[in-house]
C-alpha positions in Angstrom: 0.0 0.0 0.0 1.2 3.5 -0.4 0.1 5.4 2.6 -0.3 9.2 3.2 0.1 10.3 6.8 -0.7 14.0 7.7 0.1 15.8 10.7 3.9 14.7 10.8 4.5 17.0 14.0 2.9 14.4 15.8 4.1 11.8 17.5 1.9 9.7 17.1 2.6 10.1 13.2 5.7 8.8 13.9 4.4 5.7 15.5 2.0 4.9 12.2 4.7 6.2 9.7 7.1 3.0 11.7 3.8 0.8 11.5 3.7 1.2 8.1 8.0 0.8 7.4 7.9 -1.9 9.1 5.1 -4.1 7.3 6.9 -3.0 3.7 4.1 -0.2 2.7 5.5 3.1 1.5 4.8 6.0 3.5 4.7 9.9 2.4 4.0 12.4 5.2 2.3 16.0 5.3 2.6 19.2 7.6 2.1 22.8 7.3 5.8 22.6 8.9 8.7 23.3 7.3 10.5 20.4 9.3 8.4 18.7 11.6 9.5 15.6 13.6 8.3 13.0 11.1 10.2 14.7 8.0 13.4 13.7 9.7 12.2 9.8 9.7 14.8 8.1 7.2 12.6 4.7 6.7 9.4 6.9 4.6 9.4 8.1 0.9 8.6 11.7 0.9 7.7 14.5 2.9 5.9 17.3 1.1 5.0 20.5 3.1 1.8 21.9 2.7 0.3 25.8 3.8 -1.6 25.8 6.7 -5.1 24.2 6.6 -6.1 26.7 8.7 -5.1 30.6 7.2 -4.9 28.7 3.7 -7.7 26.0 3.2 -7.7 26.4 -0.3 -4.2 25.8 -1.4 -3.5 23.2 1.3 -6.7 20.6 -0.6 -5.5 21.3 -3.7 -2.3 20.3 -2.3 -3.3 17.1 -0.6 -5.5 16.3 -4.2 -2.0 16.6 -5.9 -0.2 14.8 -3.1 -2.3 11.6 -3.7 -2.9 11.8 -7.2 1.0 12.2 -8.0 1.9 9.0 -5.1 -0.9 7.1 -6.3 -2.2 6.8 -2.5 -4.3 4.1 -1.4 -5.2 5.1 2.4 -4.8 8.9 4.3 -4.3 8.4 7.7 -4.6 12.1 9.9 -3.5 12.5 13.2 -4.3 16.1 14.2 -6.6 18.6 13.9 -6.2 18.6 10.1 -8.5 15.5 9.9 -11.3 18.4 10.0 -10.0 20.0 6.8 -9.5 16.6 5.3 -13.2 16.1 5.8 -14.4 18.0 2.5 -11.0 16.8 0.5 -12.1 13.0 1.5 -15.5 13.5 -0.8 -13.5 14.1 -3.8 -11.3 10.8 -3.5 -14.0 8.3 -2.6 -11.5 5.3 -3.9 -8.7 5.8 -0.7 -9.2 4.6 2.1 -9.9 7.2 4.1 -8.8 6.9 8.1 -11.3 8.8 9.5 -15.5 9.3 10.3 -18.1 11.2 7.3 -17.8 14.5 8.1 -21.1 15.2 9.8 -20.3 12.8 12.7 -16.7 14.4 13.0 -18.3 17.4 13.7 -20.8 16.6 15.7 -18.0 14.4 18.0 -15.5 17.5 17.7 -18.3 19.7 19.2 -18.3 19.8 22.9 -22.1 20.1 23.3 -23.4 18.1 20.1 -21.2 15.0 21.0 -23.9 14.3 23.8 -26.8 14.5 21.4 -24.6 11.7 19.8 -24.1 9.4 22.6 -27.2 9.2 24.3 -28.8 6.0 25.0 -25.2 4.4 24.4 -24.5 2.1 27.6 -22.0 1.9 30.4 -21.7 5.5 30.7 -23.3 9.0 32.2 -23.3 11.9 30.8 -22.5 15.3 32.8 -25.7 18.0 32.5 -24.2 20.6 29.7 -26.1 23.6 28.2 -24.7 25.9 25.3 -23.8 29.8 26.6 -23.5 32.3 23.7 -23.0 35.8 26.3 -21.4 36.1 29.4 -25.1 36.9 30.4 -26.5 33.3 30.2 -23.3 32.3 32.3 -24.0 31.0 35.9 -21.7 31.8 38.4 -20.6 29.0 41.1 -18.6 26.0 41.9 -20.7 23.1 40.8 -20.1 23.7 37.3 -17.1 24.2 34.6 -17.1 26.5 31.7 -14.9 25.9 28.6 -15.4 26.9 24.5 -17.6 24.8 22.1 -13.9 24.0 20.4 -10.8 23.9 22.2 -7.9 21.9 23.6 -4.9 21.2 26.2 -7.7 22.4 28.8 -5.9 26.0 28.6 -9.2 27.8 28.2 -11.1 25.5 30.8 -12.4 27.8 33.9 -13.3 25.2 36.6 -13.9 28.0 39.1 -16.9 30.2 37.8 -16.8 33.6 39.0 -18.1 36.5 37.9 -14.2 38.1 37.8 -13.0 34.6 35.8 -15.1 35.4 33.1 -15.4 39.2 33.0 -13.1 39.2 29.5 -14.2 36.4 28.0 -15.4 35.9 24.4 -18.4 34.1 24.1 -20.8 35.0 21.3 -22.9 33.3 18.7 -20.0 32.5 16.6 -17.8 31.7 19.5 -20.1 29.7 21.3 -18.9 27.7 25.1 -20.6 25.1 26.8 -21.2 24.9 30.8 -20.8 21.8 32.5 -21.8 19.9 35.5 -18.2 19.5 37.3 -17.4 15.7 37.9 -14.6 15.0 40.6 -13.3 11.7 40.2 -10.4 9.7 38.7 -9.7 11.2 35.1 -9.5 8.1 31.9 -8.6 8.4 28.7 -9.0 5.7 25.8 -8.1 4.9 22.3 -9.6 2.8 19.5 -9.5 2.3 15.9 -12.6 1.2 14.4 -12.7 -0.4 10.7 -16.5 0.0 9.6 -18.0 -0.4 12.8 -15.4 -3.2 14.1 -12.9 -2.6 16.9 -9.8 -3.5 15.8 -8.0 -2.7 19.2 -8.7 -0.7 22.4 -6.8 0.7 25.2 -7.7 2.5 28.1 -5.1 4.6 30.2 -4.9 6.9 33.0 -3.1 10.3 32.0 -0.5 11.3 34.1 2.2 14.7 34.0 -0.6 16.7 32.7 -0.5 20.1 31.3 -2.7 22.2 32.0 -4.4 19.6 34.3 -5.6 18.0 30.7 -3.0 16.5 28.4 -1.1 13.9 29.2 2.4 13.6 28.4 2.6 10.4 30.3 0.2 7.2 29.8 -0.2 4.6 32.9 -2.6 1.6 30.8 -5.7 0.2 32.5 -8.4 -2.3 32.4 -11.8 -1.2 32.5 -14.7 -3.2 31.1 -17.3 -0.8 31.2 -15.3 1.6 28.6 -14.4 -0.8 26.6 -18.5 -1.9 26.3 -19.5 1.3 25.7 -16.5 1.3 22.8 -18.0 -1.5 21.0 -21.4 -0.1 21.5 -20.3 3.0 19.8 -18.5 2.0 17.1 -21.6 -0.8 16.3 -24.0 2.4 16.5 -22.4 4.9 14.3 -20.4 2.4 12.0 -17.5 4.0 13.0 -13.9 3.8 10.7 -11.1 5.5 12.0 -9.5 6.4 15.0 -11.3 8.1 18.3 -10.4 9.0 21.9 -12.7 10.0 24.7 -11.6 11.2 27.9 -14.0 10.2 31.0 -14.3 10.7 34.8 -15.1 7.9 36.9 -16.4 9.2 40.5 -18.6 7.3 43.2 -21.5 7.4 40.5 -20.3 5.6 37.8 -19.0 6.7 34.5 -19.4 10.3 32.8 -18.2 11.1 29.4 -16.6 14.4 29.3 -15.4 15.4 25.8 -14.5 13.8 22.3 -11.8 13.4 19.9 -12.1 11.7 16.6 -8.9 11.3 15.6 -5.3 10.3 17.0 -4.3 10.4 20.4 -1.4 9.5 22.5 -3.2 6.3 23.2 -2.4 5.0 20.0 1.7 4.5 21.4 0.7 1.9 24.1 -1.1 -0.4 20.9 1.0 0.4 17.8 3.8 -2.0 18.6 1.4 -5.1 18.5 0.2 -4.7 15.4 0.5 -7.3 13.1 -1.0 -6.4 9.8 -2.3 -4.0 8.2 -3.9 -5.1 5.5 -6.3 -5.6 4.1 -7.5 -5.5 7.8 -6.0 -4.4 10.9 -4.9 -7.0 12.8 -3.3 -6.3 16.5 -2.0 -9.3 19.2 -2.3 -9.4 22.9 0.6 -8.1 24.0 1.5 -7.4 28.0 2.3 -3.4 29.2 4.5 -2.1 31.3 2.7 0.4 34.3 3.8 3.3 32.2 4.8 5.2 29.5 5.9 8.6 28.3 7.0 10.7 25.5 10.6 11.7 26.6 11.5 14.9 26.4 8.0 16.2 26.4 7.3 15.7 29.6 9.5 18.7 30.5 9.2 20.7 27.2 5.4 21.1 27.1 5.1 22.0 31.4 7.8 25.0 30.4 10.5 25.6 33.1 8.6 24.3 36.4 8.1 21.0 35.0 12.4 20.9 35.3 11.6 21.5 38.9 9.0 19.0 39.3 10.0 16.2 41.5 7.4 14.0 40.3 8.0 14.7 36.5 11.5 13.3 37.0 9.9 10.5 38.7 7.6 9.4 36.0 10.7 10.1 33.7 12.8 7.7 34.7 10.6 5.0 36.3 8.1 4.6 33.2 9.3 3.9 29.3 10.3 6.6 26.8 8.2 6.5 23.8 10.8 8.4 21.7 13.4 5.6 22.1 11.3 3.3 19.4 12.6 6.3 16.8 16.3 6.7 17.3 17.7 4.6 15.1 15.3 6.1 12.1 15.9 10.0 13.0 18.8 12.3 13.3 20.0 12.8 16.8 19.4 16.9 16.1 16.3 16.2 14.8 14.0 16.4 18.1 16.2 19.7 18.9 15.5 20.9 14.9 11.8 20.3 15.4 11.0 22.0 18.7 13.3 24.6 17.5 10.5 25.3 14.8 7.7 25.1 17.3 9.8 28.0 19.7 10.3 30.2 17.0 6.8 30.1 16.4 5.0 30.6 19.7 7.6 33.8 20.2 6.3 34.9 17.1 2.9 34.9 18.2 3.3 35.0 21.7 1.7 32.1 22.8 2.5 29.1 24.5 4.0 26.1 23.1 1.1 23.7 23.7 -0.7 26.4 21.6 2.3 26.7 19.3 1.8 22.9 18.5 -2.0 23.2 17.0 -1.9 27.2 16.3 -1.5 26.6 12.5 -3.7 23.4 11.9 -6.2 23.7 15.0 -10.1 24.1 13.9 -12.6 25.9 15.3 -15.7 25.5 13.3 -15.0 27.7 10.5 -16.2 25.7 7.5 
């Protein structure tokens, strides 16, 4: 197969793009980067740099449209928020093999108040009380609840303490529409699956630990739990599902509450990429046994900024669980982690935001289509 992997800043793309190597398919890779992580890989074909799906929708599909039309691709595989500009590009190949949902369930998923709509009646799982707020004036202040935008990520924009002075500058209109939630306290879950046309191909649950933000992991500690994967297979079977999605859950004294969506690539895809077995013409993944936990090297300082250097349990969970990035040294430069966060720097000075922000600000979406 010839595959076509977007979102090469990822690492996660990485983890597919050494999937793929390693079963004999060719690989090409796509980022609005000039040199993101995955370009350095030496095992894949090509990596062709497109503009930004965001600022340049236009030019970046009839970029991809050339990208698989000139490698003759036979599946697209997205790992980041791209996979929402990919949704209108996928109607106009319908003969790949597209890695991801129709485009009116990714939406609706994506969308941190529709994705309930979606899920109701599904089993094994609550879901937390959440109404739509398009002013400040339909806001209610207090501690029962948390208040975070329709579309967002990392958990930077996430106000857990609802005061009138915490949301005094806040822009919530129509067009940039939040939701407020019922706040569930209780032990925080994350889980990824790929689906092929409604069947699970594999499934992992994990608890995230070194957060930023209090939200993403950069540190994955895998767990058993029944009742997610039930609700898993109940979902995909619902929804014929095909491609990859990650929920993130809270399980308190109650039971199990669904917080939020994503239908695409997570970090839980690291802890089941190595027991794959084929790829075609179905996925095929073995049992295989995990260590307590994982983490993506580097990152777990990088992302935290210069406290997380100071953080006593960060250097714990550095050295005591399994670095990710250590599957990838013998196929990239030793510069080219420095090369590719290098990129990442220059561009959150030039905006001045963070780098967590830095790492989406260019291919993030927010509903504009």
């Amino acid at each position: 197969m010839r595959i076509l992997i977007t979102g090469a800043r990822a690492p996660v793309a990485l983890e597919w793009a050494t999937l793929f190597c390693r079963q004999g398919h060719r690989v090409v890779m796509t980022d609005a980067l000039k040199r993101p992580l995955g370009s350095f890989l030496k095992s894949i074909d090509s990596y062709v740099q497109t503009s930004s799906p965001r600022f340049c929708l236009s030019d970046y599909q009839t970029q991809i449209l050339d990208i698989i039309d000139q490698f003759d691709i036979d599946r697209v595989v997205p790992t980041c928020e791209e996979v929402f500009f990919l949704a209108d590009i996928a109607k106009q190949r319908p003969q790949v093999d597209w890695m991801m949902p129709d485009a009116e369930l990714l939406f609706r998923l994506h969308n941190k108040y529709t994705v309930f709509e979606a899920l109701s009646g599904l089993p094994h799982i609550s879901l937390p009380s959440t109404r739509r707020v398009t002013g400040r004036c339909d806001v209610v202040c207090g501690q029962d609840t948390v208040l975070k935008p329709v579309y967002s990520r990392f958990g930077a924009q996430v106000i857990s303490d609802v005061t009138p002075q915490a949301i005094a500058d806040l822009n919530i209109t129509a067009d940039v529409p939040w939701v407020q939630q019922q706040k569930i306290e209780g032990q925080p879950i994350c889980n990824y699956a790929l689906f092929e046309h409604g069947q699970m191909q594999v499934h992992q649950a994990y608890y995230p630990k070194l957060c930023v933000n209090q939200s993403a992991a950069s540190a994955f500690q895998p767990v058993d739990d029944p009742a997610i994967t039930q609700f898993m297979c109940a979902f995909g079977q619902k929804f014929k599902y095909h491609g990859q999605v990650s929920f993130d859950f809270i399980r308190d004294q109650q039971g199990l509450y669904v917080i939020e969506c994503n239908p695409r690539a997570t970090s839980g895809f690291h802890l089941v990429a190595p027991s794959c077995q084929s790829a075609e013409p179905h996925f095929a993944f073995a049992k295989s046994e995990l260590m307590p936990l994982y983490h993506l090297g580097a990152m777990v300082f990088l992302a935290g900024g210069v406290s997380s250097l100071l953080s006593l349990r960060r250097w714990h969970g550095y050295f005591s669980g399994q670095n990710i990035m250590q599957r990838y040294q013998h196929d990239l430069p030793l510069l080219a982690p420095l090369l590719s966060f290098s990129e990442l720097y220059r561009q959150a000075r030039k905006h001045r935001i963070s780098l967590s922000q830095a790492s989406t600000y260019d291919i993030e979406w927010n509903g504009e289509i």
